[in-house]
C-alpha positions in Angstrom: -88.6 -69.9 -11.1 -91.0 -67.6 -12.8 -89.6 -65.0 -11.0 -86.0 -65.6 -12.1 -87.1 -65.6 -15.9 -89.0 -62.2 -15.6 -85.9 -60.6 -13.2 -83.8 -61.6 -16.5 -86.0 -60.5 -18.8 -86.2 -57.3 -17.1 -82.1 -57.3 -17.3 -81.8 -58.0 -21.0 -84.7 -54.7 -21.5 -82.6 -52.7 -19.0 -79.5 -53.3 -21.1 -80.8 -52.7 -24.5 -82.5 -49.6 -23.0 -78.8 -48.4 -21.5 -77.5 -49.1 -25.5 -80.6 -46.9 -26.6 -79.8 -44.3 -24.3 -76.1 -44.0 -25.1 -77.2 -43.3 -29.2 -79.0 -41.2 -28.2 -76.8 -39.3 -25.8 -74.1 -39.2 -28.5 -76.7 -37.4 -31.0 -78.0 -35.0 -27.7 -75.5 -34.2 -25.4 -78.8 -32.1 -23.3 -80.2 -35.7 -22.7 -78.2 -36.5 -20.0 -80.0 -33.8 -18.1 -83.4 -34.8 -18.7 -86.0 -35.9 -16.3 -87.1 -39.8 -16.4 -90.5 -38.8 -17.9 -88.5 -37.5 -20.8 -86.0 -39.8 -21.6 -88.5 -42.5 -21.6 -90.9 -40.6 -23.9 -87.3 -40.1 -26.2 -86.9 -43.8 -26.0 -90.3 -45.3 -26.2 -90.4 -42.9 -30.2 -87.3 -44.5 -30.5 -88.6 -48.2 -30.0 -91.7 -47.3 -31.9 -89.5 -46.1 -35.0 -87.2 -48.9 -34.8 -84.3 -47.2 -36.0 -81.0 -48.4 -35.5 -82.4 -51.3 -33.2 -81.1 -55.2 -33.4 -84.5 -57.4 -33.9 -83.5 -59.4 -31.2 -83.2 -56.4 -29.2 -86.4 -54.9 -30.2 -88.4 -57.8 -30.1 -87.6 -57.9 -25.8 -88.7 -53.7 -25.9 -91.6 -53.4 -28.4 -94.0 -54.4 -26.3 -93.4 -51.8 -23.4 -95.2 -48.7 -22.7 -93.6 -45.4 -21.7 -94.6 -46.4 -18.0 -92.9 -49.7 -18.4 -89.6 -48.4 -19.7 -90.0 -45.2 -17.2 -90.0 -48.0 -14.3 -87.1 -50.3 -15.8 -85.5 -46.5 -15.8 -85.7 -46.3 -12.2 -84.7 -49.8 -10.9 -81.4 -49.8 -9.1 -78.9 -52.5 -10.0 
């Protein structure tokens, strides 16, 4: 059961990272080509400044660490 909770947890972070990532896409066309390292440095500042993030959203991100989101990065569906 516990399991179950922290796979969908890790699904709802996934998906408001995708949402992140496409902003920031539209603003940077280049960001499509960078590495994982980078684009989870790009989205961890934009978690941190909270800009143009739902609180819902942000509440299930805030607490993850450029490691955690470079691992949710790399997770195949």
């Amino acid at each position: 059961m516990e399991e179950k909770r922290k796979d969908l947890k890790d699904s709802k972070q996934r998906k408001v990272l995708d949402n992140l990532m496409q902003e920031i896409s539209v603003q940077h066309p280049s960001f499509y080509y960078l590495s994982t390292v980078e684009v989870a440095f790009e989205l961890y500042e934009k978690i941190q400044k909270r800009t143009g993030i739902a609180q819902e959203d942000y509440e299930l991100v805030v607490g993850l660490s450029r490691d955690d989101i470079q691992i949710l990065l790399s997770i195949h569906r």
